[in-house]
Backbone as CSV, one residue per row, in Angstrom:
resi,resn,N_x,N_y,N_z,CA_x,CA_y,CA_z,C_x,C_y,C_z
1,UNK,-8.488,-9.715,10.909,-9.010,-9.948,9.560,-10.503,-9.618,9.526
2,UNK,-11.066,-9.026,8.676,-12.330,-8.571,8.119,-13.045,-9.829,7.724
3,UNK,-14.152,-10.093,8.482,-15.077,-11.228,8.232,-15.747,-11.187,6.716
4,UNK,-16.917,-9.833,7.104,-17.658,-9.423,6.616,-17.976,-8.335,6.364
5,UNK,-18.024,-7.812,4.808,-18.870,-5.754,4.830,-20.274,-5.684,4.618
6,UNK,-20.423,-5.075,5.471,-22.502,-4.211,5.292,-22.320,-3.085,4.563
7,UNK,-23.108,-2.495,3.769,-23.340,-1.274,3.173,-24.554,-1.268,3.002
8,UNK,-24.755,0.457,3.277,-26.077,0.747,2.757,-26.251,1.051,1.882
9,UNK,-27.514,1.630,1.114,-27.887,2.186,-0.091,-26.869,3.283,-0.403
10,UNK,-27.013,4.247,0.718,-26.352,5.048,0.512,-25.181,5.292,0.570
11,UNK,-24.751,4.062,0.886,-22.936,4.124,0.758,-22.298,3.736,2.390
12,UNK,-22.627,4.337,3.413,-22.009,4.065,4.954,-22.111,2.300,4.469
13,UNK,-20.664,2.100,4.998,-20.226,0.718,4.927,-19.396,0.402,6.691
14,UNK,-20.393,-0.744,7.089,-19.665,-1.164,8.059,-18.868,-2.922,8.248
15,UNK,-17.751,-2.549,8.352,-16.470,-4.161,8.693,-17.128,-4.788,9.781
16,UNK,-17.183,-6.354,9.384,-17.501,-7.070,10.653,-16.370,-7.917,10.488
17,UNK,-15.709,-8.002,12.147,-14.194,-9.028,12.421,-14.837,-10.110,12.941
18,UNK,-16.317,-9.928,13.796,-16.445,-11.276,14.484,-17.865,-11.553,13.969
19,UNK,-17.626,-12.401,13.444,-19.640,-13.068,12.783,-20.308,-13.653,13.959
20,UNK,-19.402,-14.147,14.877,-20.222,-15.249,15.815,-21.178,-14.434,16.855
21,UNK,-20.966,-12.859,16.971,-21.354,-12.112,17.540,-22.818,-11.244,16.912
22,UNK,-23.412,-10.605,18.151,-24.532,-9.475,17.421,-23.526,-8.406,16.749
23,UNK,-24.006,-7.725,15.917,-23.377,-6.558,15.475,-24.134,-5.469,15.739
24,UNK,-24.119,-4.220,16.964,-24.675,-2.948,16.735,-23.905,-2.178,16.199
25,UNK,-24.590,-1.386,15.470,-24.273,-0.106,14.511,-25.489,0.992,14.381
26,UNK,-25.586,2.175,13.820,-25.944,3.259,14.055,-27.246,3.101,13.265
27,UNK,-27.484,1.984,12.562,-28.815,1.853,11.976,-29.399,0.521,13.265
28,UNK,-29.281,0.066,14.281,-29.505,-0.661,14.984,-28.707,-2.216,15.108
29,UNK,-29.522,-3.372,15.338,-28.788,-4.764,15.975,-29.112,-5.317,14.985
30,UNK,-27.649,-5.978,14.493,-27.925,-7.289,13.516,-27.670,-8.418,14.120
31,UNK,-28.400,-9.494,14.017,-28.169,-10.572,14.830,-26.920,-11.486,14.179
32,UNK,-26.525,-12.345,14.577,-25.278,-13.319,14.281,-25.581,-13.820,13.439
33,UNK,-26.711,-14.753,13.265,-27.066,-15.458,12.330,-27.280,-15.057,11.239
34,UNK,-27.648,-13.876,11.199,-27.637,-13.246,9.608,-26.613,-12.444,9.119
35,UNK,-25.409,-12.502,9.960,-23.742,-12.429,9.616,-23.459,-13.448,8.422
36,UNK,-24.390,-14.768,8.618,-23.224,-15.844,7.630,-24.457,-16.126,6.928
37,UNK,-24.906,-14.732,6.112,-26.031,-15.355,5.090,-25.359,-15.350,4.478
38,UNK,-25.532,-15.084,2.935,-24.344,-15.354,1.349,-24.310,-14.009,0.929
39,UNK,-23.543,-13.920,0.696,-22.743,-12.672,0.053,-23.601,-11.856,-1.281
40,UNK,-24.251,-10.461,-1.066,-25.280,-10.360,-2.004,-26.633,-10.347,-1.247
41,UNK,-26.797,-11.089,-0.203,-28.073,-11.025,0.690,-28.312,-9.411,1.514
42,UNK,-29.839,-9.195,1.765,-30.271,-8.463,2.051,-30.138,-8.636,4.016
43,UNK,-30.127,-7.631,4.437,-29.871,-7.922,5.725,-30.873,-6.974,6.815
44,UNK,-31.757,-7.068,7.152,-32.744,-6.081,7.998,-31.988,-5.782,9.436
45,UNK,-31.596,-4.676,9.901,-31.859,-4.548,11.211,-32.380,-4.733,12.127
46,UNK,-33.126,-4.299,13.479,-33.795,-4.908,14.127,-34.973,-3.212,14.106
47,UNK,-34.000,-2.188,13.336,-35.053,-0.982,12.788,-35.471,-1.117,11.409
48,UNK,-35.336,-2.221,11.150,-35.847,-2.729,9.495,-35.271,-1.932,8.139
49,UNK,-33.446,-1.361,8.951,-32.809,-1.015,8.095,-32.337,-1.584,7.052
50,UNK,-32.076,-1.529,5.610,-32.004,-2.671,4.849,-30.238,-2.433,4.828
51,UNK,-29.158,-3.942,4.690,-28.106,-3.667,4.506,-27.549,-4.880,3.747
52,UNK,-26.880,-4.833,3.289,-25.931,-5.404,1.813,-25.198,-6.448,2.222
53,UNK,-24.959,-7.781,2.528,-23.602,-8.494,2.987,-23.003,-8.611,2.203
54,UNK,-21.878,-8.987,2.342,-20.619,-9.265,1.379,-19.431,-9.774,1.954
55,UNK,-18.328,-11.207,1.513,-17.247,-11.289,1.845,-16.151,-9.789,1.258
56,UNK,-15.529,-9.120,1.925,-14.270,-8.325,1.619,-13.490,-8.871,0.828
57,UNK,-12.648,-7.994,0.141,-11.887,-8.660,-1.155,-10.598,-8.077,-0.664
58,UNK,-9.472,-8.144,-1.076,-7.649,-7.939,-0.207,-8.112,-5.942,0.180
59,UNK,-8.635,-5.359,-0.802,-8.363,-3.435,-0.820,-9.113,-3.244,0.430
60,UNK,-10.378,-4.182,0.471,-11.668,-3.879,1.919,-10.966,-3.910,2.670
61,UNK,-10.059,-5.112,2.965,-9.050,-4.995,4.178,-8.330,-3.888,4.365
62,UNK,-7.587,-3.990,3.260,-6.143,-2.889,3.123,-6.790,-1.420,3.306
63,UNK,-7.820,-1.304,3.333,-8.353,0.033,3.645,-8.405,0.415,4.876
64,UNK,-8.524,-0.787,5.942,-8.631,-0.857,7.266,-7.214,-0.792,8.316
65,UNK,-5.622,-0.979,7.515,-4.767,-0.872,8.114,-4.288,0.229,8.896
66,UNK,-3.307,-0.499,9.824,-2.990,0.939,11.112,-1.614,1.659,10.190
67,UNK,-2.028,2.820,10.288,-1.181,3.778,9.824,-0.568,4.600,11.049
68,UNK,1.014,4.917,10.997,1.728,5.942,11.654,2.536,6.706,11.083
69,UNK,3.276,6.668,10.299,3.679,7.738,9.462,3.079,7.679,8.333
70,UNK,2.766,9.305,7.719,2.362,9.307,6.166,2.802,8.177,5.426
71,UNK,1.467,6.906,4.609,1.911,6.226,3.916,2.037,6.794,2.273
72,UNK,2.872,5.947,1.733,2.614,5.503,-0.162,1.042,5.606,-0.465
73,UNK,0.405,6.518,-0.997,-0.932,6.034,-1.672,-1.134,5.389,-2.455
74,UNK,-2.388,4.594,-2.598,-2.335,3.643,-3.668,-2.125,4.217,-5.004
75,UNK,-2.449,5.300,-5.533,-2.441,5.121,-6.266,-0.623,5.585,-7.339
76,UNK,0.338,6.112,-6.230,1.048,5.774,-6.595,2.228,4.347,-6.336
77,UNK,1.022,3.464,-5.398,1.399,2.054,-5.506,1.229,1.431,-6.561
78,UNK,-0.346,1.919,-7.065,-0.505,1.201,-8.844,0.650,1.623,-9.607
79,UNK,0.681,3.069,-9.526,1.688,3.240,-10.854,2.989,2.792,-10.547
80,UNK,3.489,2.234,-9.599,5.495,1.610,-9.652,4.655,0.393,-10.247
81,UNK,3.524,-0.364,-9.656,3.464,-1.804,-10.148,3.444,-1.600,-11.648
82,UNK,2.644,-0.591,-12.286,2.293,-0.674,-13.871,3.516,-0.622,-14.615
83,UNK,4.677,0.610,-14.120,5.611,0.798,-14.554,6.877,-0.099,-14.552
84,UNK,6.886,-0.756,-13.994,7.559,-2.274,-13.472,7.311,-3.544,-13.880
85,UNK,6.125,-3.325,-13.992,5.744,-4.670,-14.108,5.641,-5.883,-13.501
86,UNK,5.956,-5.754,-12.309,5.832,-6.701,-11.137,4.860,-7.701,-11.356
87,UNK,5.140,-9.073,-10.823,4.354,-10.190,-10.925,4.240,-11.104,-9.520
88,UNK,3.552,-12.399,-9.861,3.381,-13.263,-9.170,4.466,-13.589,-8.853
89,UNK,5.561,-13.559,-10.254,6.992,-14.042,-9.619,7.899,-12.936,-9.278
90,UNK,7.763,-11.731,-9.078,9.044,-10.880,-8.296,9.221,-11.202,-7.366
91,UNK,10.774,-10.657,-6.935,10.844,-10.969,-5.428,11.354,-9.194,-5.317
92,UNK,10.871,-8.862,-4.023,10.759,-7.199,-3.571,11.417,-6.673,-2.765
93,UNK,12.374,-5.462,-2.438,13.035,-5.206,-1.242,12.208,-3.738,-0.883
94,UNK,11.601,-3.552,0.287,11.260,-2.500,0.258,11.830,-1.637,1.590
95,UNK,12.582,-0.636,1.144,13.059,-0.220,2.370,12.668,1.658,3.003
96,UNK,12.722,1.158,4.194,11.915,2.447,4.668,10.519,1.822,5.265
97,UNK,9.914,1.011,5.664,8.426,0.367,5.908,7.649,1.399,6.267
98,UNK,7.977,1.997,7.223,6.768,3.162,8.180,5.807,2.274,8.508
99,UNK,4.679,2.228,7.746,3.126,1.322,8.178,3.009,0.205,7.654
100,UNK,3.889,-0.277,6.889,4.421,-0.822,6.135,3.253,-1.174,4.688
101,UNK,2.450,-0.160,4.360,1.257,0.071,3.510,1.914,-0.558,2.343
102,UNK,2.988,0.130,1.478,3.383,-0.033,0.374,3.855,-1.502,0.234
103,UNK,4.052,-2.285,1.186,5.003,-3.443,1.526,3.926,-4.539,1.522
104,UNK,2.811,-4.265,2.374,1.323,-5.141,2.060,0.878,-5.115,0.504
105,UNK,0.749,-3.849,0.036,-0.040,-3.786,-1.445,0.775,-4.758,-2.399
106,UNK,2.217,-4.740,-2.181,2.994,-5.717,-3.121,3.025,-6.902,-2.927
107,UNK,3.099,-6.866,-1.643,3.262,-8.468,-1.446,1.664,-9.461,-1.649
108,UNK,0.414,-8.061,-1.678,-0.782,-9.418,-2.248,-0.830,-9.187,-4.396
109,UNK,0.422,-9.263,-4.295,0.920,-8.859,-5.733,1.481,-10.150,-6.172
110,UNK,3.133,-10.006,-4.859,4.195,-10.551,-5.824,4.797,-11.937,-5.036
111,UNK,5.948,-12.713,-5.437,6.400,-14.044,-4.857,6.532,-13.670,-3.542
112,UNK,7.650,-12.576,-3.404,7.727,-12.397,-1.883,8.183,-10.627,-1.773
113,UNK,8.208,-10.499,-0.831,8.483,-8.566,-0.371,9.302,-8.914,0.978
114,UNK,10.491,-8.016,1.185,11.326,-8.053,2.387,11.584,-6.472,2.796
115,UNK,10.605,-6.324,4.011,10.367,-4.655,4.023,11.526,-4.413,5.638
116,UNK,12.184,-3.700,5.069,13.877,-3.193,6.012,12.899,-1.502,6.434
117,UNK,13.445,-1.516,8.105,13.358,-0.137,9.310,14.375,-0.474,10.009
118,UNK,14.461,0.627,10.932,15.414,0.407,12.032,14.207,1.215,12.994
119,UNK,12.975,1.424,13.106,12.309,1.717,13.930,11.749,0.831,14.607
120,UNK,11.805,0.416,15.753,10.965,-0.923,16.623,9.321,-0.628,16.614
121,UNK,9.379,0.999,16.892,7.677,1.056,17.103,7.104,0.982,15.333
122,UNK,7.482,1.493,13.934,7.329,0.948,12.842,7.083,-0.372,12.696
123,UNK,8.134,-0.671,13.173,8.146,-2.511,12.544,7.418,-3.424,13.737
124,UNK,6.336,-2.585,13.913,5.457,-3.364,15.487,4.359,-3.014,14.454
125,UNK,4.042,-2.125,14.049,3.285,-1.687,13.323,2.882,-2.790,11.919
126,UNK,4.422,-2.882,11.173,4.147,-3.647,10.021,3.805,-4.849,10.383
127,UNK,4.148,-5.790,11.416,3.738,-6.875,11.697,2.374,-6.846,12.393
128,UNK,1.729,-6.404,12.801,0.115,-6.177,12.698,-0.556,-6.087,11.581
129,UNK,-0.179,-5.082,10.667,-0.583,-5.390,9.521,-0.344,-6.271,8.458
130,UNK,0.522,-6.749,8.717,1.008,-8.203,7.860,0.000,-9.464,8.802
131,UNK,0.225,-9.475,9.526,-1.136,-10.618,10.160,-2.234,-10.054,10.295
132,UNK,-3.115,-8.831,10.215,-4.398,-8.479,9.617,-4.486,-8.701,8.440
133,UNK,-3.370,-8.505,7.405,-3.721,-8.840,5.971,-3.716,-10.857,5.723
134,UNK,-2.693,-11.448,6.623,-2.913,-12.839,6.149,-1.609,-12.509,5.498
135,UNK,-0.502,-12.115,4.809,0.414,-12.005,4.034,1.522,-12.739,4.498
136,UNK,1.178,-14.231,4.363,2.901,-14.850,4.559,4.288,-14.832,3.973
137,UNK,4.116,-14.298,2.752,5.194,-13.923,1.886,5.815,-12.808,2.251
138,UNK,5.584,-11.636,3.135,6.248,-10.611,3.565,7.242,-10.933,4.530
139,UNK,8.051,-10.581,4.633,9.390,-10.703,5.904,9.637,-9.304,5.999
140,UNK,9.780,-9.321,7.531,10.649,-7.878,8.011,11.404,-8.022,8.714
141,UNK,12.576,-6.686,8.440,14.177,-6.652,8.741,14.122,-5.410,9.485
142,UNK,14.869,-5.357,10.877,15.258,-4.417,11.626,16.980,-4.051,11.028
143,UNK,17.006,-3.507,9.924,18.459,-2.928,9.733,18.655,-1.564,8.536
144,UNK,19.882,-1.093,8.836,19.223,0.143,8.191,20.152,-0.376,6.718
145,UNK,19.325,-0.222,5.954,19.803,-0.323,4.340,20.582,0.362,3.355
146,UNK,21.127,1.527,4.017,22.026,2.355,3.386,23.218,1.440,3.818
147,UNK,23.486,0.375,4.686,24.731,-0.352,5.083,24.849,-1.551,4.660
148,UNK,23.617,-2.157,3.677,23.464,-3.047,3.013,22.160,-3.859,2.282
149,UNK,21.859,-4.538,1.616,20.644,-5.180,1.475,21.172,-6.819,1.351
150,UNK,20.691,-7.532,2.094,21.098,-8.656,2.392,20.752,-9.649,0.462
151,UNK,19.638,-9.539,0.602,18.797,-10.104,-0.636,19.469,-9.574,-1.947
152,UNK,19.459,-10.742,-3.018,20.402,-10.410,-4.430,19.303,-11.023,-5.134
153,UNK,19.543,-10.641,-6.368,18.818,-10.934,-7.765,17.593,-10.554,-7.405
154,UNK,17.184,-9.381,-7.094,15.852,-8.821,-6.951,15.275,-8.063,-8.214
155,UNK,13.717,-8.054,-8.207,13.402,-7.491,-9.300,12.703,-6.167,-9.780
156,UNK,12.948,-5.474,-8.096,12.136,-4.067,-7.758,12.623,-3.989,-6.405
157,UNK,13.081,-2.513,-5.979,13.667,-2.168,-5.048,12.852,-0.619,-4.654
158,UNK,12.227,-0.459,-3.839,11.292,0.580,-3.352,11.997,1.188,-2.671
159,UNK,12.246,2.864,-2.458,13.176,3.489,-1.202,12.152,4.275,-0.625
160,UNK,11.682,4.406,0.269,10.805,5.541,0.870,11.494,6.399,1.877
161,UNK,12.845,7.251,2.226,13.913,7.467,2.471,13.936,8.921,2.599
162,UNK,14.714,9.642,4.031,14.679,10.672,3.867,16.079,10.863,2.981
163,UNK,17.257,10.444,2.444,18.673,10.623,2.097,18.622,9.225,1.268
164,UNK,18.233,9.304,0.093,17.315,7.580,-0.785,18.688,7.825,-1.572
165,UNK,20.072,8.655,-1.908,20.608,8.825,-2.302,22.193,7.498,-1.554
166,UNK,21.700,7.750,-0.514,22.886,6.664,0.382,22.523,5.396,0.152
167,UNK,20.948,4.971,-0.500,20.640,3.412,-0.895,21.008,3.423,-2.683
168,UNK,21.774,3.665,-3.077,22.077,3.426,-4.597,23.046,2.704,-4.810
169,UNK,24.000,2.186,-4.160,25.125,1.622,-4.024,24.425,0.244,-3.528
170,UNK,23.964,-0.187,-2.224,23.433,-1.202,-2.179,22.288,-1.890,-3.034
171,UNK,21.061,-0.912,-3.544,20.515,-1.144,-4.703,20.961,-1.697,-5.674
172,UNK,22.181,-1.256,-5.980,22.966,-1.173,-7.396,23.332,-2.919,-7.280
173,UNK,23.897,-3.467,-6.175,24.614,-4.390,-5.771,23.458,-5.772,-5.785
174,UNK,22.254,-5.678,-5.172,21.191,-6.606,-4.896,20.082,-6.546,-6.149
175,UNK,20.323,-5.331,-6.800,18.884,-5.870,-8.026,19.694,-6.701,-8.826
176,UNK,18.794,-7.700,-9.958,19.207,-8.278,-11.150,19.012,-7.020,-12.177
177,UNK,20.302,-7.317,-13.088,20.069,-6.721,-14.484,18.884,-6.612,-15.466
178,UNK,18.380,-5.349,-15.404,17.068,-5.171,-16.008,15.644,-5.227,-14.886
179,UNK,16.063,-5.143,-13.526,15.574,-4.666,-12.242,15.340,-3.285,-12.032
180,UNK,14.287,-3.121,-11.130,14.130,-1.709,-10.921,14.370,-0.978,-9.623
181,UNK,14.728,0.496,-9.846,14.819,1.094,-8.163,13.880,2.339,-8.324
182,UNK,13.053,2.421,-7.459,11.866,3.192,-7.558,12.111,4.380,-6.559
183,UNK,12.541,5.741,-6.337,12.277,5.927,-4.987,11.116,7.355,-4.443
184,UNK,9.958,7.126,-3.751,9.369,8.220,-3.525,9.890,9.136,-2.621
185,UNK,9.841,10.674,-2.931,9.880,11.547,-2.021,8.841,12.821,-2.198
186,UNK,8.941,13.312,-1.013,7.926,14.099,-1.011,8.157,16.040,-1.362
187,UNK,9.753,15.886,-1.639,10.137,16.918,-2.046,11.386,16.878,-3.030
188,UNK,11.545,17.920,-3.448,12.037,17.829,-5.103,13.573,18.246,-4.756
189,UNK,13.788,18.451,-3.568,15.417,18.453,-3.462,15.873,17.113,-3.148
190,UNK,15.081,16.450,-2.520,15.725,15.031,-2.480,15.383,14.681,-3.737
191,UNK,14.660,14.048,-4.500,14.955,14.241,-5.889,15.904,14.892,-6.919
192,UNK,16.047,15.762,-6.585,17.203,16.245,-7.000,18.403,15.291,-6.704
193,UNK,19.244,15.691,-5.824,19.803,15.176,-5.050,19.927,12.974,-5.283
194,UNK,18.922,12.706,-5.583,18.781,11.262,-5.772,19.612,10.605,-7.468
195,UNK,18.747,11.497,-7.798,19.321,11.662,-9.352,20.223,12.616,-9.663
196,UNK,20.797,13.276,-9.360,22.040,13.429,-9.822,23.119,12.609,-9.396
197,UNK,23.111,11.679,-7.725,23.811,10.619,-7.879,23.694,9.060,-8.892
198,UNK,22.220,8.969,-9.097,22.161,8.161,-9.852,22.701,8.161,-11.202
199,UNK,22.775,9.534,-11.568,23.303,9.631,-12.625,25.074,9.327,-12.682
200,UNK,25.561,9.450,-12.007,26.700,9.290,-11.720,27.501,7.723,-11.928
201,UNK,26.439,6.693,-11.584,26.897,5.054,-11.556,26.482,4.835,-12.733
202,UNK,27.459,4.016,-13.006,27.601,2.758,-14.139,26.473,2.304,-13.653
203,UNK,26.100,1.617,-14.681,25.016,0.633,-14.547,23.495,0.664,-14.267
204,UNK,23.533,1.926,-13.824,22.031,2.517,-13.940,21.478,3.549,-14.926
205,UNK,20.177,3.652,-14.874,19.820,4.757,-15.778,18.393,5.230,-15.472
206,UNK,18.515,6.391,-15.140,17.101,6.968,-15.002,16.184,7.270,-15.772
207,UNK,15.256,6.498,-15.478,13.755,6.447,-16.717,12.899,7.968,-16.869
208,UNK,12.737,8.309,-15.533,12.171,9.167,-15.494,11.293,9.518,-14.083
209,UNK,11.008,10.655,-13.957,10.594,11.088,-12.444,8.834,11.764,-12.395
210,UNK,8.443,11.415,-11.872,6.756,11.625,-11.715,5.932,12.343,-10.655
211,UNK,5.018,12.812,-11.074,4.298,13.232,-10.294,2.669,12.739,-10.113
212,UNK,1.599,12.213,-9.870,0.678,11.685,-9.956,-0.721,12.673,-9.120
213,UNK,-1.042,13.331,-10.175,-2.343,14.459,-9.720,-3.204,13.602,-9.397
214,UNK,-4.343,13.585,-8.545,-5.610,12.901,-8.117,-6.535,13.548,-8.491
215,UNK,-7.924,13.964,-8.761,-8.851,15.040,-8.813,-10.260,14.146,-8.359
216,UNK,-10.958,14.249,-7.459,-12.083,13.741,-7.465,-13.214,14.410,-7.609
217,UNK,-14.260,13.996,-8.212,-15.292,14.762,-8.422,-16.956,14.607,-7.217
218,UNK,-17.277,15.203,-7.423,-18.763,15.034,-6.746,-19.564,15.244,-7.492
219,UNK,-20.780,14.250,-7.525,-21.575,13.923,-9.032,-23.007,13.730,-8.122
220,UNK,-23.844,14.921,-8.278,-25.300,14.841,-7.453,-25.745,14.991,-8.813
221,UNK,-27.104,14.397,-9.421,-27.379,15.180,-10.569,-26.569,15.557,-11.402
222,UNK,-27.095,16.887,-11.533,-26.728,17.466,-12.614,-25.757,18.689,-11.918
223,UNK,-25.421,18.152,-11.111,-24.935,19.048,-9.942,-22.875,18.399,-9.901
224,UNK,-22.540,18.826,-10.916,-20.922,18.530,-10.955,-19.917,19.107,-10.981
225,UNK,-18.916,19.031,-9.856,-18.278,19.952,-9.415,-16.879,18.669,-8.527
226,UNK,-15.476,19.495,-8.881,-14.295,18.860,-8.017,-15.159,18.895,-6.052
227,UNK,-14.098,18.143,-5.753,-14.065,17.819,-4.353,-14.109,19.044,-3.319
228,UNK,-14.480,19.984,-3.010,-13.792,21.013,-2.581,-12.506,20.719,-1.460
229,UNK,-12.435,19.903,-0.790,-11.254,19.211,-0.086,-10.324,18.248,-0.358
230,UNK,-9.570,17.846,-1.300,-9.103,16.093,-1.320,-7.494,17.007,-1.168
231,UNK,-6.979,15.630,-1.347,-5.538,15.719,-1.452,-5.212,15.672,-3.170
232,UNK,-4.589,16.459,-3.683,-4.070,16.138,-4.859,-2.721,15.260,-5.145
233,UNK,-1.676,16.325,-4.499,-0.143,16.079,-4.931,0.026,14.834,-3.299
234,UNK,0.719,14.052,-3.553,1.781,13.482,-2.392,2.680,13.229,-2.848
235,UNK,3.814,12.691,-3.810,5.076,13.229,-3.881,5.702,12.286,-4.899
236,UNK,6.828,12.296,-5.322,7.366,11.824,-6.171,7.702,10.745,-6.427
237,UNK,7.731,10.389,-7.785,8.468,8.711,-7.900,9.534,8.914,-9.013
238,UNK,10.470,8.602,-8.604,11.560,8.643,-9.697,11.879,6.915,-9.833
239,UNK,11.916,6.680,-11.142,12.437,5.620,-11.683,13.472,5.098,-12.342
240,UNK,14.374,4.292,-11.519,16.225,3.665,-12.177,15.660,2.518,-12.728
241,UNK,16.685,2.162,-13.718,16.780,0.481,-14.014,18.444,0.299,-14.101
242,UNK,18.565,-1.274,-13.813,19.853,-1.485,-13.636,19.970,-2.239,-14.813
243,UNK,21.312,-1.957,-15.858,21.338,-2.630,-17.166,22.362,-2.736,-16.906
């Protein structure tokens, strides 16, 4: 867990895990004691660098998690939450974990999240990051979910899936009526492929399928111009509801 963030003027921001300690960093030694000034305080180096304290807020953390396979980006984590509507009171099945990124962002969301792998080195992974984040409401399941979802009356069902087409049947079975099944992929034949079975069952209906452009800018002056490097595209979200 993230104690404390330093930032400079200019933006380099450094995480402190242990306050009780000196902190060196590349602007020099901060001593311990001025780890637990108040949040908003000015902080000198021992090169009379000036730096920013601050308690971290849940994203400071979540910025810091261990990643192993390509995660969910946030920002198409915001958009299932916006489109959903997820609350304090959902309860979540998320299957597929990888880093289990998407599975943390909800659960400092919602009542509870139950994130299903059948990978041991994955789900070594998500439980590090579920106790770096503090997230007691998360549970994880070693089983593969195309053979079932244990959990019923759910109110959002996440697939991150290479074949998200073999979880529609168990989906179908564990959401509540007027529940959602969300599933990202990163290419448009599984999409395909997803929805045209979905289309197929009673009881569901596809809302619609997305794509979420990013563009960042760089703003010197008068000097404005895109990113010349970012990521734009990462991949799809198609959206079921069960009626």
């Amino acid at each position: 867990m993230i104690k404390k963030i330093l930032v400079a003027r200019e933006g380099k921001t450094f995480y402190i895990k242990d306050t009780s300690k000196d902190y060196h960093c590349q602007f020099g030694l901060i001593k311990a004691k001025d780890l637990k000034k108040k949040d908003g305080s000015i902080i000198k180096t021992n090169t009379k660098k000036e730096l920013i304290i601050f308690t971290p807020s849940f994203i400071d953390s979540y910025k810091r998690i261990k990643r192993a396979p390509q995660i969910i980006t946030r920002k198409d984590a915001a958009m299932i939450i916006a489109e959903t509507g997820i609350n304090k009171d959902s309860k979540v099945v998320d299957a597929g974990a990888g880093s289990g990124a998407l599975a943390c962002f909800l659960a400092n969301i919602c009542k509870e999240v139950v994130s299903y792998d059948i990978r041991d080195d994955f789900i070594n992974i998500v439980k590090k990051n579920k106790e770096f984040l503090n997230l007691k409401n998360l549970k994880i399941k070693k089983k593969n979910v195309y053979e079932g979802i244990d959990e019923k009356n759910i109110d959002l069902i996440t697939l991150d899936l290479p074949e998200p087409w073999k979880a529609i049947e168990p989906a179908k079975k564990s959401l509540k009526t007027g529940g959602f099944l969300v599933s990202y992929s990163p290419t448009i034949p599984q999409v395909i492929d997803f929805v045209n079975s979905v289309n197929k069952e009673k009881g569901l209906i596809h809302i619609k399928t997305i794509e979420l452009i990013q563009r960042e800018w760089e703003i010197d002056g008068r000097k404005v111009r895109p990113k010349t490097t970012q990521t734009v595209h990462t991949g799809f979200l198609s959206f079921i509801r069960r009626i």
